[in-house]
N, C-alpha and C positions, 0 to 999 in steps of 0.2 A: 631869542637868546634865553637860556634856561638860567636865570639869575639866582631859585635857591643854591643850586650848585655852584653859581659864581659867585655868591656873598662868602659861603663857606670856606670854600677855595683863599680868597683876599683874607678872610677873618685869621683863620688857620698860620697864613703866609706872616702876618705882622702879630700870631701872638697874641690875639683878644680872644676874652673868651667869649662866651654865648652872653653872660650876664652883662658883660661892661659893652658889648652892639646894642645888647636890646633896650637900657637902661635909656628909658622917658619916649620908646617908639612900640614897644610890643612885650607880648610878655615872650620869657623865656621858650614854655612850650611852645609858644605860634611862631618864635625865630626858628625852632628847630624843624618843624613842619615843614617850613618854609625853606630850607635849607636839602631838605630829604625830599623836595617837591611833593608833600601827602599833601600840602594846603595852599592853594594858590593867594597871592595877596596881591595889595591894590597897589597901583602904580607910586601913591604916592609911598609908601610904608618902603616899599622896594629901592625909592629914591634918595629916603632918609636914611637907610643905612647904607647904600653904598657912598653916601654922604658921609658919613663917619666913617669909613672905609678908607676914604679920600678916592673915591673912583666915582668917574659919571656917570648917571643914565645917560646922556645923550650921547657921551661916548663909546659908551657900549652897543647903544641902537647901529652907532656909524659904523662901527668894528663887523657888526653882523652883515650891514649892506656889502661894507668891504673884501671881507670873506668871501660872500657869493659871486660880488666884482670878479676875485682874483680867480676865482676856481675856474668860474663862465671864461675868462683870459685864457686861464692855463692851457682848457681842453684845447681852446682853436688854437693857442701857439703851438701845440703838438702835432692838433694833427696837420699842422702850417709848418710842420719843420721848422720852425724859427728859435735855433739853436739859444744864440743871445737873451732873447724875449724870454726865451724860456728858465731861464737860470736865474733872469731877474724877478720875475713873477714867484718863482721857489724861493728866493731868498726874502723875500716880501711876505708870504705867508711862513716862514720861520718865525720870524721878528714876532708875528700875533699867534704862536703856536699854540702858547701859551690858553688863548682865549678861545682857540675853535672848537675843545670838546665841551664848551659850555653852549656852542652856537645849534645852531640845526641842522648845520653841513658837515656833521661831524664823521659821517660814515666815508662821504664823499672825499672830504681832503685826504682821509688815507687812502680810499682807492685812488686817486689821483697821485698822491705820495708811489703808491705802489707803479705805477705808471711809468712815470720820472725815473724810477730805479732801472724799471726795466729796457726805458729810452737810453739810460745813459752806460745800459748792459751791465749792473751790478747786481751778478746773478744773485750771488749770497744772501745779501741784505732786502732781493725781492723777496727770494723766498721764505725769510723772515717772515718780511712783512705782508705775505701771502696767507702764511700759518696764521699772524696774529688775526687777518681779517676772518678767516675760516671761522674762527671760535665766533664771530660778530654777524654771519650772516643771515641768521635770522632775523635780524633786525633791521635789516634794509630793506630799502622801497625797491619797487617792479625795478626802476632803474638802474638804479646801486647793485642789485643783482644780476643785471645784464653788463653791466660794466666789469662787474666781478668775474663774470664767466670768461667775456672776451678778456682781459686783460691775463686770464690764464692760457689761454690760448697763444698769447704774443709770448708767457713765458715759457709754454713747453715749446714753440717754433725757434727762441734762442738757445733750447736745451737740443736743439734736431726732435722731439719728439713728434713727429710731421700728421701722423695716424689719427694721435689723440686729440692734436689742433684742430684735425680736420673735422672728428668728431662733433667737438664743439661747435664749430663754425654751420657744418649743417644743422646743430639743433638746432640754433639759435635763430639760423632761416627758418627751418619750419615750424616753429614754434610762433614766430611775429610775423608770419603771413609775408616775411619781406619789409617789415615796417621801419625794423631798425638798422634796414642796410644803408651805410653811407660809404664815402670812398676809403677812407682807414679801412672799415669792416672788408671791404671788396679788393683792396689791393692785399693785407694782411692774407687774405684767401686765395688771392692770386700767388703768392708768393710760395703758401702751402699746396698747391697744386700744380706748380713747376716743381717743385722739391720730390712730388709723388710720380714725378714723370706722366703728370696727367696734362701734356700740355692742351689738349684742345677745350678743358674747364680753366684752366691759366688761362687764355686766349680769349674768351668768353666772359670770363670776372674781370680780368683787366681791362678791357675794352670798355666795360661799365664803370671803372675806379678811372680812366683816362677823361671819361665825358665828365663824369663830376667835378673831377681836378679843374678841367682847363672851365667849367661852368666857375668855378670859384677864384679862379685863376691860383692856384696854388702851385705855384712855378717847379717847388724843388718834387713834389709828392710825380707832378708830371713825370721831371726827372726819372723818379725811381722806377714809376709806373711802365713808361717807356723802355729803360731797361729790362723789365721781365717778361716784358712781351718781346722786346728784340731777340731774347733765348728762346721763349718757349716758340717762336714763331720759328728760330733756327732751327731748332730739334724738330721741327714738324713740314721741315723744306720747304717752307712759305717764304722764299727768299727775300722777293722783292719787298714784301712788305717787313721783313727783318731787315735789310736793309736801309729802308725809309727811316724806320725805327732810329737805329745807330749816328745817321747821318743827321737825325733832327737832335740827337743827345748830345753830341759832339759840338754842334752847333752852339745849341741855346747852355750845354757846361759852360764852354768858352766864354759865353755872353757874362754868364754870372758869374764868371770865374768859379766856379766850383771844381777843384782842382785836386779834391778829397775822390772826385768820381769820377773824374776825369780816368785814370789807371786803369779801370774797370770797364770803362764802355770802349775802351780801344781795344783792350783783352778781348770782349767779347765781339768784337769788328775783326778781329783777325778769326777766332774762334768762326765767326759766320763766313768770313772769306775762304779758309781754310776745305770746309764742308762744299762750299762751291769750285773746289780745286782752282783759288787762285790762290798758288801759293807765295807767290812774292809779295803780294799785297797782304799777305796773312802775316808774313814775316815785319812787314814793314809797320804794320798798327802792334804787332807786338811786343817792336823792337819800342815799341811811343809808349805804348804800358810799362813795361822795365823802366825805362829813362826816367818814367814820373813816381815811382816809387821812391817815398823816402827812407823806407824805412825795410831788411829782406827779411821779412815775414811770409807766409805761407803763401799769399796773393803774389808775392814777387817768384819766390819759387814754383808753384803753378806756370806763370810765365813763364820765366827762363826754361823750364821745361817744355812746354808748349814750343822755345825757339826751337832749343833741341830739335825736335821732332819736324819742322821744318827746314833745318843745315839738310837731316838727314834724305826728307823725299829727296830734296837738291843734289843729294850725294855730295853735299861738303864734307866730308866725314871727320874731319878735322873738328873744324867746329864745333861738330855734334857731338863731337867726343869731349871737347872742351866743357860744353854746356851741360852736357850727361855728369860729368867728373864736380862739376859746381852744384848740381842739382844735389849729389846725395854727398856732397859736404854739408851743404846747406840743412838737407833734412837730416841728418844726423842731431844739427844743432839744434833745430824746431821738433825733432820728434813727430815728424812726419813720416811714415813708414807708405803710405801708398805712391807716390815720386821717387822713396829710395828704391821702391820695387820697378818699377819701371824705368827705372835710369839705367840700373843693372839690366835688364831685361835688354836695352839697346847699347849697354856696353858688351852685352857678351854676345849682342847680335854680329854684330862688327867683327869679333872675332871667329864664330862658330854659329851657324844660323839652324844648326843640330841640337846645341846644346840650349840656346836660345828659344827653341821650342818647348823642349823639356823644362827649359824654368819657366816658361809662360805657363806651360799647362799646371807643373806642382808649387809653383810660389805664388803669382800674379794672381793667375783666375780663383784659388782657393778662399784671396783674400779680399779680391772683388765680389766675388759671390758673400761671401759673412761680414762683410763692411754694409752691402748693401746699396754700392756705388749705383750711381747713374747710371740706368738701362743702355746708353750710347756707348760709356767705357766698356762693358763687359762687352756686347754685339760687335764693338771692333776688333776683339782681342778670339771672340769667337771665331768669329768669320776668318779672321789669320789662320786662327790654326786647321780650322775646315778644310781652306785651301791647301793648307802645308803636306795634311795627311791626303790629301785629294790627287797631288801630284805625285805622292811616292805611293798611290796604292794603297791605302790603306783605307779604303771606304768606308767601312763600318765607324770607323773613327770620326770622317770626314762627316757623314749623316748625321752622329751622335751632337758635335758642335752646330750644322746645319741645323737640329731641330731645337737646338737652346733658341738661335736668333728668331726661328718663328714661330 
């Protein structure tokens, strides 16, 4: 604990001045030394005026263990996903907020602070509190500075910035030999390398963020873990074992009731069914994904678009037209423009599959291609039209989309 700074601090608060603390324990100059930390003093001098202060040394020692208590807490209830735990441990170092820039964990509670923001997705006030740390890192230890970097990384991966996360994340491999990889580090990386359509480095970190999970038994991080591998293992037509994936998510959700994730792992259970042309069982885990949405936000539209597009293999076209006709009310409302494009796209197929080509190629692909979607959306929208110009003749056409997909 840096007590000149914490007698100052008390003195300041209650309105004494230097003369009436130091009066029959020090002289004025050695209180201010003491105070500005130029002069270290002895335990007892320390204890006499926070004795006249009305604050304890021993209280202050406890406050210092407790600090480090709560921080040590904090990290593993994070990366423990332990939602509750977590918010209580944050409101416990509120309360002593007060006394941590006097302790030695002072760099650490705001990276940590910074952390929390970023857990609980308040972009804003991270980047705040990103900027304030910036100005401070000089002054941190090896650690604090590795914390600092990764915890930028977690913030450009909630901005989409996927390049520069990734950036990071290799340096920081090769720079510690591997020392500071743990499962956060490995799934955080997993998760940046399904986003880059890198699934077979997703496949490979994840498998490494899965073994340390289930070593620790960290129920929900499994969860998540599980989840990015069940995608990236779809996108890379490693069925069975995408499969496996899904079917042990759905499971052990249900066990814990986790009912937040649940919506998600059935989307992408139809999503992997789909890819294996079963399309009624695609329909049927994504009819289970809608149902459990509470709330129709982007994830629910996704969905119901996703049914769309299975009325349609089916040739229910009814349906499809229903579901197309909700999709781009919906995005109208959310301001989703990539669904309302595609909704269009299969309403105006339905009626004209002429004209329905012509907006694929100048509305759709323009905006797929400068959005930067998902390598799988653009290749199936290519491949369409390869075929479309393929069958009426127009080769050169047909080649040109053919050499996008390889």
């Amino acid at each position: 604990m840096e007590f000149g700074p914490l007698i100052k601090y008390y003195r300041t608060q209650r309105g004494i001045t230097q003369k009436e603390l130091a009066a029959g324990i020090c002289s004025i100059p050695h209180l201010s030394k003491i105070e500005n930390n130029s002069k270290d003093a002895n335990e007892e001098t320390i204890s006499l005026l926070l004795e006249r202060l009305e604050v304890s040394f021993e209280e202050m020692e406890e406050k210092e263990e407790l600090i480090k208590t709560l921080l040590r807490d904090f990290g593993e209830k994070i990366n423990f996903y332990l939602r509750e735990e977590i918010e209580d441990i944050y409101q416990k170092l509120k309360e002593i907020e007060h006394v941590i820039p006097f302790s030695a964990h002072m760099y650490s509670y705001e990276l940590y602070k910074y952390r929390y923001l970023l857990f609980k997705g308040l972009l804003s006030e991270a980047e705040v509190q990103r900027d304030l740390l910036q100005k401070q890192k000089k002054n941190f230890s090896q650690h604090e500075g590795y914390l600092f970097r990764y915890y930028n990384a977690v913030f450009l991966i909630l901005k989409g910035q996927f390049k520069k996360a990734d950036a990071i994340f290799d340096e920081i491999f090769l720079e510690n030999n591997n020392e500071r990889v743990n499962g956060e580090f490995l799934y955080h990386w997993t998760f940046v390398k399904g986003a880059l359509d890198q699934s077979g480095h997703a496949i490979h970190f994840g498998r490494q963020a899965l073994q340390i999970f289930m070593n620790q038994h960290n129920f929900y991080r499994i969860l998540h873990t599980l989840m990015l591998l069940g995608i990236s293992y779809s996108r890379s037509n490693i069925y069975e074992e995408a499969q496996l994936c899904f079917n042990h998510l759905i499971r052990n959700a249900e066990l814990l009731k986790e009912e937040k994730i649940l919506p998600q792992i059935y989307h992408n259970m139809g999503f992997l069914q789909d890819r294996m042309n079963n399309v009624k069982d695609a329909l049927t885990y994504y009819e289970k994904s809608l149902s459990l949405h509470t709330v129709k936000n982007q994830h629910y539209l996704v969905t119901l678009y996703a049914i769309g597009e299975i009325h349609y293999k089916l040739n229910s076209l009814e349906k499809a037209k229903e579901c197309f006709l909700n999709v781009k009310s919906l995005a109208k409302e959310t301001g989703v423009r990539k669904q309302s494009l595609l909704a269009d796209f299969y309403l105006i197929r339905m009626d004209s599959p002429e004209k329905a080509m012509r907006y694929l190629e100048s509305k759709v692909i323009p905006f797929l291609e400068g959005a930067k979607e998902h390598k799988d959306d653009r290749i199936r929208y290519y491949k369409l039209l390869s075929e479309y110009y393929n069958e009426n003749g127009k080769y050169l056409e047909a080649v040109n989309y053919l050499s996008k997909i390889t």
